[in-house]
Each structure stands twice: as C-alpha cells, then as structure tokens.
C-alpha positions as CSV (number, residue, x, y, z in Angstrom):
1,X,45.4,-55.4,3.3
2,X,42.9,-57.6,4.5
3,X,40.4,-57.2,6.9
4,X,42.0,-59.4,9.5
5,X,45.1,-57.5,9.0
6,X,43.7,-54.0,9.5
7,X,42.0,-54.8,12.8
8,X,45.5,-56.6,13.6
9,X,47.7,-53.2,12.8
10,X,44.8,-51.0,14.4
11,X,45.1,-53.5,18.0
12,X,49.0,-52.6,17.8
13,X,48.8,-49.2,16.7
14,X,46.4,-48.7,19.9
15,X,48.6,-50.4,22.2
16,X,51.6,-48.1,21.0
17,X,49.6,-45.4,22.0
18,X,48.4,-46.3,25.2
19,X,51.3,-47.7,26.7
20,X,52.9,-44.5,26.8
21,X,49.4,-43.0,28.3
22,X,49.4,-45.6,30.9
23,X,52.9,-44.9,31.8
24,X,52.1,-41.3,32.5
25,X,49.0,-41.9,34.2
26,X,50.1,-44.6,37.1
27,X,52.8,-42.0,37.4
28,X,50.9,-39.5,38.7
29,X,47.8,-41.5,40.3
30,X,48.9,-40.9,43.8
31,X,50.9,-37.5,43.3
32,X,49.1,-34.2,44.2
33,X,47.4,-32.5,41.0
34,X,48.9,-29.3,39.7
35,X,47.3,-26.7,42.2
36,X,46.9,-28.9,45.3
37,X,44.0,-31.0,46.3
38,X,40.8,-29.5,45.1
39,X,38.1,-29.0,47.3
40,X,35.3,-32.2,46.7
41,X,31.9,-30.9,45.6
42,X,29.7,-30.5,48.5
43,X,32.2,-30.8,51.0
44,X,32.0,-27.7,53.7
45,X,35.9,-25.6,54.0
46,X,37.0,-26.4,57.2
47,X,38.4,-25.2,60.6
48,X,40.8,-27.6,61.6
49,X,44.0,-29.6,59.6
50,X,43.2,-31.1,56.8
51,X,44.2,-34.9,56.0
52,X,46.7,-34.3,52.8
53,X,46.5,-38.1,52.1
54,X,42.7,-38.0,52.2
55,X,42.5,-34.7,50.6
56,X,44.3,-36.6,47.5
57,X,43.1,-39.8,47.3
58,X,39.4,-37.9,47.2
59,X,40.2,-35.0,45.1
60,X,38.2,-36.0,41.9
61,X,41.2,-35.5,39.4
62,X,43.1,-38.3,41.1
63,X,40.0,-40.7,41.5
64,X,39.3,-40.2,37.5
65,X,43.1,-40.9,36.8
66,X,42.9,-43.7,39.4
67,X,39.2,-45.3,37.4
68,X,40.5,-44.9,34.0
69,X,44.2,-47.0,35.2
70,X,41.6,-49.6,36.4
71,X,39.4,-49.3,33.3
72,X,42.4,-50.0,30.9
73,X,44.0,-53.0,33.2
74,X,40.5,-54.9,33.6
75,X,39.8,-54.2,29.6
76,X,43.7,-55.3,28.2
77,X,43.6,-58.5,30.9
78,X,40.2,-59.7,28.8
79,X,42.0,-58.4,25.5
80,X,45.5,-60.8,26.5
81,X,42.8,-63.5,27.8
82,X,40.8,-63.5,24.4
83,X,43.9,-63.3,22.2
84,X,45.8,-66.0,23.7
85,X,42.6,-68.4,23.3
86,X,42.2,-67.5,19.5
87,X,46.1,-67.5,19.1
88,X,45.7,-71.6,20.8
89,X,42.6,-71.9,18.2
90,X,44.5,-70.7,15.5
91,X,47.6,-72.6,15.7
92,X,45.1,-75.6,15.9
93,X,43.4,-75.2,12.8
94,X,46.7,-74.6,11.4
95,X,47.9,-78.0,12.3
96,X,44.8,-80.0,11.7
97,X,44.8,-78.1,7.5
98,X,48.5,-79.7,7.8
99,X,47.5,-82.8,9.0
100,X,49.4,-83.2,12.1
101,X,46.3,-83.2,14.4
C-alpha cells in the first residue's frame, strides 16, 4: 500500500469511527447528565429554585460534550473544504497528463 493510500484508508477509518461518536454526543448535548446537574466549581448551594435550563447548559459535563461537537464540526468543515480543493486539483492534473487541458 502506498503512502497516499494508507493516509487515505486511515481518513475513512477515522470518519467511521467518529460518526458514530458524533451521533451519540449531539444526542445528549442538551439532555441532563446521568445524576442531574452538577454543582459548577465555585458556585455557592443556594436558597431559592434553581434554573434547570441554566443548571444544564452550565454544568461542565454538558459544556465539554457541547466544545468537543464544535471542535469536530469546525475541524471536518476545513477537512471537506481542503479535500474538495485537492480532489478539483487532482482531477486537473489528471486531465492535463491526458491532454485534454
């Protein structure tokens, strides 16, 4: 196998495994953690009612599920952005060793 092909089965083998991780995780982004909301560092207990939809939009398991979602969109739109310009460059190159362009 040659190089190009091994970082070209090792892209798709990583996708295959993320999908399914990706799946999981916007499905439970915005859903209460096992064990409810946990307290956020720092914060004091309190008296009165607490917020439930601020309580899980802060609790720190949520935001971390909630940064890596992010992480992985921002970092596959640059991968489908570079790929589609080297799969345009490609297909060039292939052309002009044809002699069509």
């Amino acid at each position: 196998m040659t190089t190009i092909q091994t970082a070209y089965s090792n892209t798709i083998h990583a996708l295959r495994e993320l999908g399914p991780l990706l799946s999981a995780a916007v499905s439970i982004q915005h859903e209460p953690p096992p064990g409810g909301a946990a307290r956020i560092p720092g914060e004091q207990a309190r008296q009165d009612v607490s917020d439930p939809t601020v309580d899980l939009v802060l609790d720190p398991r949520n935001v971390e599920v909630a940064r890596t979602v992010y992480a992985a969109r921002t970092t596959l739109s640059q991968v489908a952005s570079a790929l589609t310009v080297h799969s345009a460059e490609i297909r060039a190159a292939i052309d002009a060793w044809e002699g069509r362009k």
